[in-house]
N, C-alpha and C positions, 0 to 999 in steps of 0.2 A: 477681566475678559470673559465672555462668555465661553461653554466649557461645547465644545462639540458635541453634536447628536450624534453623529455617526458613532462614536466611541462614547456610550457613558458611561459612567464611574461606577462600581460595584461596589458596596462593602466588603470589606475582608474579614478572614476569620483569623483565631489569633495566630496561626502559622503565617499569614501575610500573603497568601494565597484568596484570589475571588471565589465565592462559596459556586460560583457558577463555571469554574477553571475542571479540565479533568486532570484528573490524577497523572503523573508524570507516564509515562509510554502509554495511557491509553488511546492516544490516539496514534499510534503507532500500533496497535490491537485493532482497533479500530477498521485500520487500512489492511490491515493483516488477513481478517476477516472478510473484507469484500475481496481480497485478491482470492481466497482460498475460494469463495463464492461463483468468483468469474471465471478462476482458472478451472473450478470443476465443469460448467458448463461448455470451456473449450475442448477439457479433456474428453468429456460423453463424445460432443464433435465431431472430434476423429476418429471416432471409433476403437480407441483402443481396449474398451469394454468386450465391444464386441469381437473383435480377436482374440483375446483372452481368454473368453470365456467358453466356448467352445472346443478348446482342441485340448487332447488326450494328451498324459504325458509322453515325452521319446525319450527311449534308452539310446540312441548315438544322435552323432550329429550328421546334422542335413546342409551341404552346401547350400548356399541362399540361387545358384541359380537354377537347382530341380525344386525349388518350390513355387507355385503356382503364384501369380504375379496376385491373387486377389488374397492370398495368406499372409501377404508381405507388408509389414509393419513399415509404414511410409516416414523416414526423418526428417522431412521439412518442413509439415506440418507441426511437430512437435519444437522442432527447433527455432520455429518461430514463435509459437506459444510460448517457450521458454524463453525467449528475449525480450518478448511485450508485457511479460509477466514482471522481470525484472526491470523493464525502463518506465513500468507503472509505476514499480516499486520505488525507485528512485525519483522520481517526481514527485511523487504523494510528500515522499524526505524533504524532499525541498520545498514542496510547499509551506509543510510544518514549519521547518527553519525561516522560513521568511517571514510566515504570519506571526511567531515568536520576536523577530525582530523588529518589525511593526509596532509592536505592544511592549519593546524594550525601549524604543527611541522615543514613543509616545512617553513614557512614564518619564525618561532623561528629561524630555522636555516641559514634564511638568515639575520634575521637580528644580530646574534651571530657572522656572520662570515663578517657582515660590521662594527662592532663596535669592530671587535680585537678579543673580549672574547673568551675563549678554551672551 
């Protein structure tokens, strides 16, 4: 049978791995890194730089409603950012897992269909 384009065959090195394969969690680093990438550019976003970085330390505390509505560190914006961050996160996982499984049941079925078996 002819062997599909989509998928060709790679030599392996002697661990049994394709010399074209990444190393076990790199692509899990991978993902790691653009989320760190995207999430810094949501964080600049809100500005939480820019609150931060301007205000002087305080020796007590300040009810949050005598403080001026434009000092006030906003949770929803963050709160979202924290949940899009994580259900990237978990996508990208599953991606991995799947494209993995792809390349498991491909090889099952090569090697079903070199040992005879139906």
């Amino acid at each position: 049978m002819a062997e599909s384009r989509r998928y060709p065959r790679v030599d392996c090195g002697e661990d049994g791995r394709s010399k074209k394969q990444m190393k076990p969690g790199g692509l899990l680093l991978y993902a790691l890194a653009v989320l760190v990438v995207i999430g810094g550019g949501m964080w600049a976003e809100i500005g939480v730089t820019e609150v931060a970085a301007g205000q002087p330390a305080q020796d007590e505390f300040i009810p949050l409603d005598s403080v001026p509505p434009e000092d006030q560190l906003p949770a929803a914006p963050l709160l979202v950012a924290a949940y899009s961050l994580l259900w990237v996160a978990v996508l990208v996982y599953l991606w991995s897992i799947w494209r993995r499984m792809i390349t498991v049941e491909r090889d099952l079925s090569d090697l079903s269909r070199r040992t005879g078996d139906s």
